[in-house]
N, C-alpha and C positions, 0 to 999 in steps of 0.2 A: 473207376480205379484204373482199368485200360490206357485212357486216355492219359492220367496222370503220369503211369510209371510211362508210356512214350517218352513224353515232355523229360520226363527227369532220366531217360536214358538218354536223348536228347542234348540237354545240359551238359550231361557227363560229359559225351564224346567232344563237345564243345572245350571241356575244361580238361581234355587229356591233349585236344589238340592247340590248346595254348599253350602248356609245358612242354610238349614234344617240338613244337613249330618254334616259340622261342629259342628251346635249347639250339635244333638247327641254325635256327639265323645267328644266333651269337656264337657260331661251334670255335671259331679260328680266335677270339676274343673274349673267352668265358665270360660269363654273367650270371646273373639272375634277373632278369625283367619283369615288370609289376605286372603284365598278363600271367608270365608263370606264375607266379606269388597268388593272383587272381584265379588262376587255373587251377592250382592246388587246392585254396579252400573248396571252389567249385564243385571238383574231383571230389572229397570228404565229404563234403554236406550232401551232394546227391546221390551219394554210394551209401551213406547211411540209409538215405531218406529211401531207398528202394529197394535197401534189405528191410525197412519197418513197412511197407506197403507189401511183399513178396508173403512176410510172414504173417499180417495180420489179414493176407486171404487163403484162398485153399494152397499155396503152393510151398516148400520148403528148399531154401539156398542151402547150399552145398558151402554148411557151418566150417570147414575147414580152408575154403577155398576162401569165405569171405573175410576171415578172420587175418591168414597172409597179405592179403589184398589191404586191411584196414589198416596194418603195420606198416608196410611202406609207404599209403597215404600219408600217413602221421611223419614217416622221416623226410619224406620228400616237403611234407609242407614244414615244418620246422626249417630243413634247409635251404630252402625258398625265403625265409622267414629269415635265417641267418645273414641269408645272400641282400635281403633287400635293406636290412637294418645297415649292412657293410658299405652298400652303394648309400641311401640317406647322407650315413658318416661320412660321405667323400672318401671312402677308403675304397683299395681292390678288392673285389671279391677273389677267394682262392679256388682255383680253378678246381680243386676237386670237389667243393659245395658248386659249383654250375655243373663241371658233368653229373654229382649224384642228382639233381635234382631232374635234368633231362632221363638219362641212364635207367634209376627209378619208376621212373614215369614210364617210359620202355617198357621192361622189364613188366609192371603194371597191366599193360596194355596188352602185352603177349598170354599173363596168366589169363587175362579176361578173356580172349578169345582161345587158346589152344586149349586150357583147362576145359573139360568136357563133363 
């Protein structure tokens, strides 16, 4: 199990630093890019997957930390989600769905690590 939750924190940082590094590259020209959109699910599926491995051995997450954490997951991929349906349709994305989706993802990032 070691091994696996590596991999899957792994993944993670992999799928926070596609949202956050997209958000960058696009900062002057909002968007949403299909890594963020990619990163996002990432970010969810293996943040689930390593609170269900955390609690199904001896150790117990910090139920308040990850439950914040799972919320923003969710808005940040919906507006990933919003942002990429926008570009598809040939239309602009509006720039406060590309900064919440980087911004979120921030924010994300910092409770992951300052949260103790």
């Amino acid at each position: 199990m070691t091994i696996l939750l590596s991999v899957l924190i792994f993944v993670h940082i992999l799928g926070a630093a596609a949202i956050f590094g997209g958000w960058l590259a696009n900062f002057k020209t909002p968007t949403v890019s299909v890594w963020q959109w990619y990163g996002a699910i990432v970010q969810l599926v293996t943040g689930l997957a390593m609170v269900g491995i955390i609690e199904a051995g001896d150790g117990s997450p910090n139920h308040m930390k990850i439950g914040i954490k799972t919320v923003i997951a969710i808005v940040i991929l919906v507006a990933a989600f919003l942002g990429r349906k926008k570009m598809k349709n040939g239309e602009e994305v509006p720039t406060g769905i590309a900064h919440a989706v980087g911004g979120l993802a921030l924010i994300n990032i910092a409770i992951a690590v300052l949260w103790s």
